[in-house]
FIZA-403375 format. One record per residue (C-alpha): residue in one letter; residue number from 1; x, y, z. Coordinates in nm, 4 decimals. Example, Ala and Ser with C-alpha at 12.3 -4.5 7.8 and 13.67 -1.06 7.14 Angstrom:
# residues 2
SITE   code   pos         px         py         pz
SITE      a     1     1.2300    -0.4500     0.7800
SITE      s     2     1.3670    -0.1060     0.7140
This chain:
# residues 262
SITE   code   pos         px         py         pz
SITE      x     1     7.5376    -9.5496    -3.1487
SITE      x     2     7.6427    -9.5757    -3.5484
SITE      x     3     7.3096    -9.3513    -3.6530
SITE      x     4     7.4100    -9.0905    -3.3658
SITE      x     5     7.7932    -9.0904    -3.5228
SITE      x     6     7.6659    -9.0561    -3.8551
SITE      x     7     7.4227    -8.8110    -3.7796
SITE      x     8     7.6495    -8.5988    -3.6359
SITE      x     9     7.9135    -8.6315    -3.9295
SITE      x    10     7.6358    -8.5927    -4.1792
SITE      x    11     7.5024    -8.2485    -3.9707
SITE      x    12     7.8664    -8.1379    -4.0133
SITE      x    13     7.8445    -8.1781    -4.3897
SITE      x    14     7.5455    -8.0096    -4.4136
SITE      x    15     7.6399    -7.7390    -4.1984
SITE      x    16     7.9977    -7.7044    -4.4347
SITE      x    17     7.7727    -7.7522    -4.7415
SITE      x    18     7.4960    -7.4521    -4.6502
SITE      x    19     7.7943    -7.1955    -4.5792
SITE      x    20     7.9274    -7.2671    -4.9082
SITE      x    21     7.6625    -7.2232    -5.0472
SITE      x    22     7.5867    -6.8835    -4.8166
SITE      x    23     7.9719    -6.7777    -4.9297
SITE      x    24     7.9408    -6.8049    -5.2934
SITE      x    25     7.6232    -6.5806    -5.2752
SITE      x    26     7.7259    -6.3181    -5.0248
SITE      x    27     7.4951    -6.4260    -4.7893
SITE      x    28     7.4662    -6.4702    -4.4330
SITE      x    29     7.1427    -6.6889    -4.4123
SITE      x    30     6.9877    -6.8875    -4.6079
SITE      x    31     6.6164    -6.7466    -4.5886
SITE      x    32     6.7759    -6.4326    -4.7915
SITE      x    33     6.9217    -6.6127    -5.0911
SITE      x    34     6.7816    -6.6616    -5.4372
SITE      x    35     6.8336    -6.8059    -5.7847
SITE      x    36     6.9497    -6.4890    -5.9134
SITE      x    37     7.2377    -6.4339    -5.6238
SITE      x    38     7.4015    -6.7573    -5.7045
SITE      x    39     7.3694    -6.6892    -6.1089
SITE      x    40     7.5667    -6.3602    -6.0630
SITE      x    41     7.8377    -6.4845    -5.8611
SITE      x    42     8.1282    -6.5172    -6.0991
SITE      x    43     8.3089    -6.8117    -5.8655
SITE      x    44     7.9654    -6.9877    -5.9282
SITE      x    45     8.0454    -7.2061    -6.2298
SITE      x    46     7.8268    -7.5026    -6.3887
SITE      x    47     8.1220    -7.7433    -6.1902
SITE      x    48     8.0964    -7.5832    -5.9140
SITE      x    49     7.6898    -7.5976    -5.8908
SITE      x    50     7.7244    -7.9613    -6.0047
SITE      x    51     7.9549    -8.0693    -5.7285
SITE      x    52     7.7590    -7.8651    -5.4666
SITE      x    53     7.4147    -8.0719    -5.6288
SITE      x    54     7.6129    -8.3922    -5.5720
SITE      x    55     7.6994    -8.2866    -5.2408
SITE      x    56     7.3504    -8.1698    -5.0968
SITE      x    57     7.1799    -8.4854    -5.2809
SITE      x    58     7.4019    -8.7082    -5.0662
SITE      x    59     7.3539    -8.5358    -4.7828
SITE      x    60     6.9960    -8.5431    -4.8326
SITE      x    61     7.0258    -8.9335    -4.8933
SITE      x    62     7.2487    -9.0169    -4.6153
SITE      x    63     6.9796    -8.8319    -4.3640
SITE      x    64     6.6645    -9.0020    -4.5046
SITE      x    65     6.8743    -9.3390    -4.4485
SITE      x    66     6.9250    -9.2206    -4.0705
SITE      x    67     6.6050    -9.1453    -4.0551
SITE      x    68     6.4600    -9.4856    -4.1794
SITE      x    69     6.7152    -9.6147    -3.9209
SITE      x    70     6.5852    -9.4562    -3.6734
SITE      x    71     6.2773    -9.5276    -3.7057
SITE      x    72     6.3557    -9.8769    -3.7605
SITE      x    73     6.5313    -9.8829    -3.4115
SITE      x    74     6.2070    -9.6739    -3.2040
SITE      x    75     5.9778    -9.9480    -3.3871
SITE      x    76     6.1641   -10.2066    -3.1894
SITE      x    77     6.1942    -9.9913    -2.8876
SITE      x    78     5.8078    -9.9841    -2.9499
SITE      x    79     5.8024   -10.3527    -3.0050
SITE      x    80     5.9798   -10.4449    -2.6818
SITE      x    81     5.7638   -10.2384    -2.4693
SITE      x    82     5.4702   -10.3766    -2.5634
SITE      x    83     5.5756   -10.7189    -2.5435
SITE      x    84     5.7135   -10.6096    -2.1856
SITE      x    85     5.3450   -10.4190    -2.0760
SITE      x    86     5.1969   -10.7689    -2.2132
SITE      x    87     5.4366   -10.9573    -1.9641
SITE      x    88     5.3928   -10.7351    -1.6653
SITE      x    89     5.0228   -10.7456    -1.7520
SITE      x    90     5.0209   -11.1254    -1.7012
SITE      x    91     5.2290   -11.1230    -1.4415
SITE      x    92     4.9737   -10.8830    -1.2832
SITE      x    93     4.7036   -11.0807    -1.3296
SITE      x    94     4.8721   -11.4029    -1.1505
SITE      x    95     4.9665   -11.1820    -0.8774
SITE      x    96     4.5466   -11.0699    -0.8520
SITE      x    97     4.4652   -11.4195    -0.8537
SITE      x    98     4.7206   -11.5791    -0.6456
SITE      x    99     4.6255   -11.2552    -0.4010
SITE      x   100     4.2625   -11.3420    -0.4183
SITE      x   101     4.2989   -11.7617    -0.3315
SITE      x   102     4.5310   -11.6076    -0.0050
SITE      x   103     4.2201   -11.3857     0.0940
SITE      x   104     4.0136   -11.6485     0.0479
SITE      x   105     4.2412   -11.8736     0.2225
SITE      x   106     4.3142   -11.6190     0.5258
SITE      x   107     3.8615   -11.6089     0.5427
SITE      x   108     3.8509   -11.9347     0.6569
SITE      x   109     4.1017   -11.9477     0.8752
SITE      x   110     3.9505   -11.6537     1.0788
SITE      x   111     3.5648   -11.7822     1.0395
SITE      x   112     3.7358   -12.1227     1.2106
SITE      x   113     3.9350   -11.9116     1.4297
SITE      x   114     3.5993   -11.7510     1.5461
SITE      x   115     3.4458   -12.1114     1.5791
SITE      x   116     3.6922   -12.2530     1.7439
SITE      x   117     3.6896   -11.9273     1.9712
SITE      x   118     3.2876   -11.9047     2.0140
SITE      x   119     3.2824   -12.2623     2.1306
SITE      x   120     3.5437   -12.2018     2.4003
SITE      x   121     3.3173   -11.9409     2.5235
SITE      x   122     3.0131   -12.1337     2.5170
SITE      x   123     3.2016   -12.4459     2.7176
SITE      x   124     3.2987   -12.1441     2.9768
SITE      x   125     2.9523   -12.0197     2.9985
SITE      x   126     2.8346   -12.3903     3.0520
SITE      x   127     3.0903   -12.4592     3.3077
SITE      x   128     2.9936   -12.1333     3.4842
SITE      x   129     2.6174   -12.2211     3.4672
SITE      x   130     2.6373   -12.5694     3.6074
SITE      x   131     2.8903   -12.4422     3.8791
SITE      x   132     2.6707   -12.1227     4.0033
SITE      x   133     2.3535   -12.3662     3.9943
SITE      x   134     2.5586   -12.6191     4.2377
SITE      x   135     2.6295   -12.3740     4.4492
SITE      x   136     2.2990   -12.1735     4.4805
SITE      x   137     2.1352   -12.5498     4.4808
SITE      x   138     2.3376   -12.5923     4.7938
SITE      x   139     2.3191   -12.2469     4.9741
SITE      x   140     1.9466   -12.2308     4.9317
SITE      x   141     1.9087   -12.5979     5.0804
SITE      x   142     2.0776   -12.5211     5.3749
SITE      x   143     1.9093   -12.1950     5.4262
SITE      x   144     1.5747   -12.3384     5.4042
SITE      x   145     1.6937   -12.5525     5.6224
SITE      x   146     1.7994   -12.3201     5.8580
SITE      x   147     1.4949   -12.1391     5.8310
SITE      x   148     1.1987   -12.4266     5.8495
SITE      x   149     1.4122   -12.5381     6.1716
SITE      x   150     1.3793   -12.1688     6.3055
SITE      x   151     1.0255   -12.1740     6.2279
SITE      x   152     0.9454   -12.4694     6.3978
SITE      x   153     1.0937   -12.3596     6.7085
SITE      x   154     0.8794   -12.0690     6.7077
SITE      x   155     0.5559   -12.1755     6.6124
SITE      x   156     0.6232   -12.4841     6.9393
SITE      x   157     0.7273   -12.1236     7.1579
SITE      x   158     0.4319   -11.9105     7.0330
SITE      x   159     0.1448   -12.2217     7.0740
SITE      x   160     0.2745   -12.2948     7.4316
SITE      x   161     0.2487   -11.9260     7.4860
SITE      x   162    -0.0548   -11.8261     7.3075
SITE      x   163    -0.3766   -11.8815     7.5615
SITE      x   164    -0.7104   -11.7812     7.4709
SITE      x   165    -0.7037   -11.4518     7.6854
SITE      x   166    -0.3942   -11.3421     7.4221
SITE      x   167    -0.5886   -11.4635     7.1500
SITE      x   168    -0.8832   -11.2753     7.2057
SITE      x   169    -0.7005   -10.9703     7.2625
SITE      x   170    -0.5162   -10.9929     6.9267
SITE      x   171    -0.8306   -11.0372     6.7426
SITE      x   172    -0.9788   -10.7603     6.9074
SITE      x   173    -0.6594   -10.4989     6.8409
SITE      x   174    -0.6979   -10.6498     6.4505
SITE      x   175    -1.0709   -10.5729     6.4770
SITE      x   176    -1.0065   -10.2046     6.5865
SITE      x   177    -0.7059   -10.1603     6.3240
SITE      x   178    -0.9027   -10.2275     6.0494
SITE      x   179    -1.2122   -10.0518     6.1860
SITE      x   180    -0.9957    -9.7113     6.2234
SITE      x   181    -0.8129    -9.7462     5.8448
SITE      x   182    -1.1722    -9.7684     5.6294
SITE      x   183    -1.3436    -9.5249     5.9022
SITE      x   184    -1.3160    -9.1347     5.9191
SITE      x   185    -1.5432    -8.8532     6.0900
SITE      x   186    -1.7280    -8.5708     5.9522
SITE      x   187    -1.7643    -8.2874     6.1816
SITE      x   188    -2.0222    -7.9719     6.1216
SITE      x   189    -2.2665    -8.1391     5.9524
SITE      x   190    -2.5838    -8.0104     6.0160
SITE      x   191    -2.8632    -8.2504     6.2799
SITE      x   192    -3.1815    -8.2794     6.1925
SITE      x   193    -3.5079    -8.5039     6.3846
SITE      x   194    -3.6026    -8.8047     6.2164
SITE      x   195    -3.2728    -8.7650     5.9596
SITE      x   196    -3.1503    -9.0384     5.7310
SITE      x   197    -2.7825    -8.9850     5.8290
SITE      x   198    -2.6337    -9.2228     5.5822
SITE      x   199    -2.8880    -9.0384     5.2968
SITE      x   200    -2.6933    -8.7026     5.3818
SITE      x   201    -2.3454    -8.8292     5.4081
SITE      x   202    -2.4085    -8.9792     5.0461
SITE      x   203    -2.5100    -8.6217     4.9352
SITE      x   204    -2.1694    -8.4869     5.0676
SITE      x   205    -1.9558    -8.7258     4.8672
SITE      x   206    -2.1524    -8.6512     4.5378
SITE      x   207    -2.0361    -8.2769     4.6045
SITE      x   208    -1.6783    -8.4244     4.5655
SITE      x   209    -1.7785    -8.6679     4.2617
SITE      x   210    -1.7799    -8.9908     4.5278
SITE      x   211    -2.0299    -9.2807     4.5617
SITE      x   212    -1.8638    -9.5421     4.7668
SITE      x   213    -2.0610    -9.7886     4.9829
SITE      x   214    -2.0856    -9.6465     5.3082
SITE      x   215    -2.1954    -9.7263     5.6843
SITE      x   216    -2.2642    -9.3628     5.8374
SITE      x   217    -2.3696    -9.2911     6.2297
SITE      x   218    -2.4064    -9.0069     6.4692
SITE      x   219    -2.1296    -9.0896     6.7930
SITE      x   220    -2.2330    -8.9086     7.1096
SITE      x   221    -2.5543    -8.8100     7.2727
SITE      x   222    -2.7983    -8.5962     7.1016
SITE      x   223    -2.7723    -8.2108     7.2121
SITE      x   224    -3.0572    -8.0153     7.0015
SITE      x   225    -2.9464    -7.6697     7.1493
SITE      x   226    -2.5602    -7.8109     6.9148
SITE      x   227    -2.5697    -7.5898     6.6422
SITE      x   228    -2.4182    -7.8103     6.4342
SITE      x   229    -2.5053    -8.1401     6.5425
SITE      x   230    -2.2635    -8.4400     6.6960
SITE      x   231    -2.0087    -8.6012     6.4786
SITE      x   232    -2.0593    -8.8698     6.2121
SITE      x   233    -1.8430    -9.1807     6.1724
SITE      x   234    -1.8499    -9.2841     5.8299
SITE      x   235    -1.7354    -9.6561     5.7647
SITE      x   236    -1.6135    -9.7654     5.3722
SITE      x   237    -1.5163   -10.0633     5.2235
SITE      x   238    -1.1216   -10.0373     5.2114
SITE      x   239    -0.8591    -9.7761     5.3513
SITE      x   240    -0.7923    -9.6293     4.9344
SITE      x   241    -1.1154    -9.5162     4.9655
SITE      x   242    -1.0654    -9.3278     5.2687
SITE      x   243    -0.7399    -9.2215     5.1317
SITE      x   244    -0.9214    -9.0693     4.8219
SITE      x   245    -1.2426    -8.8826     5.0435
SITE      x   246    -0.9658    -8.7226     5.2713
SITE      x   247    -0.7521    -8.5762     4.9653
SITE      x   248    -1.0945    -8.4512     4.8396
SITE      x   249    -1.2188    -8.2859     5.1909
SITE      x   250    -1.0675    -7.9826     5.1491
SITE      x   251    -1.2723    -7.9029     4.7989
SITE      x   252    -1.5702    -7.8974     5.0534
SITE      x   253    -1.4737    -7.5325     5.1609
SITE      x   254    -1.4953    -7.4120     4.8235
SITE      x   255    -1.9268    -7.4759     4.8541
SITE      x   256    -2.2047    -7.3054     4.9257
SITE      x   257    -2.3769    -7.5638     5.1324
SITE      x   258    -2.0681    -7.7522     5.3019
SITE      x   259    -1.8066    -7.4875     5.3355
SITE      x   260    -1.8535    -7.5139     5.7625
SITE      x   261    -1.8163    -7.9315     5.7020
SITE      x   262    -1.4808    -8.0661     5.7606
């Protein structure tokens, strides 16, 4: 506050002091003025340029002195600030540190958290295991219960029942079950005396890329005026392979020699 007051009273001075100056040699700036305009001014006497040297050489001191002032005072301006960045620096620094211990801290409090958590689970899951493996130990033991009883009572109902008249019957309808699902017919294929039927019947397949094992005979009673001869029953090994001659047949058409064979 005392360099701002004597700044200002010293800018006054200077101010009265240059239009003097300006005054004595007609002059309304000082960028126009010269040597010779204040030698020709009659007012300008060696007194009065003394006391106007006296004048401007203590203005001139008393603003280098405000200036060393103030340069003094932004030094310790400077000073203070970077003693204060140094302070909030460290203070910074404890704050990072104290920040990262907390993280650090708060970590392992949720990894236990988790534990703690993961282990509940696991004790449910257990408890749910053992429970469900009570229970389906139970159901299934009373069901199989349930069920060998029931089967007992039939297989007592079905051997008092069963005589050997049913059994032979039963046999007999398995028999012709299994005879009709690995046998099929072939119908048009041409008769001929003294023929190797099962020979011929191989020779059809191999137009359809088949060699199975096969039982082949003519059914019905031999009619040479037919023209094309009685039916064959053809017997295989399993009903797949009947399955896969039938889904063939219908290539046969599509040949010169078996296109009338179906």
């Amino acid at each position: 506050a005392v360099v701002s007051t004597q700044s200002t009273g010293e800018e006054k001075d200077a101010k009265a002091w240059i239009a003097e100056v300006l005054g004595a040699a007609g002059k309304k700036s000082a960028g126009g003025v010269s040597s010779q305009d204040l030698t020709k001014c009659r007012n300008m006497t060696r007194d009065v340029m003394a006391t106007l040297l006296c004048d401007a050489l203590r203005i001139v001191s008393n603003q280098m002195e405000n200036l060393k002032a103030t340069e003094e005072e932004m030094q310790h301006v400077i000073d203070q600030t970077a003693d204060q960045s140094i302070q909030l620096g460290d203070e910074l620094e404890q704050l990072k540190a104290k920040s990262a211990v907390e993280v650090v801290d708060l970590q392992r409090e949720v990894v236990n958290l988790q534990r703690e958590l993961l282990a509940a689970k696991n004790q449910q899951l257990d408890d749910l295991r053992a429970s469900v493996l009570e229970s389906v130990g139970d159901t299934v033991k009373a069901e199989m219960k349930s069920y060998s009883s029931a089967v007992q009572r039939t297989c007592n109902a079905s051997a008092n029942n069963l005589k050997s008249a049913n059994l032979k019957s039963v046999v007999k309808k398995v028999v012709e079950e299994k005879d009709r699902s690995t046998s099929f017919m072939i119908f048009g294929l041409q008769e001929e005396q003294n023929e190797k039927v099962g020979e011929k019947v191989g020779e059809l397949l191999l137009e359809l890329n088949l060699k199975p094992q096969i039982e082949a005979c003519r059914i019905g009673t031999s009619n040479s005026d037919a023209a094309q001869g009685r039916p064959v029953k053809v017997s295989v090994g399993s009903c797949s392979t009947v399955m896969e001659i039938l889904s063939k047949a219908k290539f046969l058409k599509d040949t010169e020699r078996y296109n009338k064979v179906f």
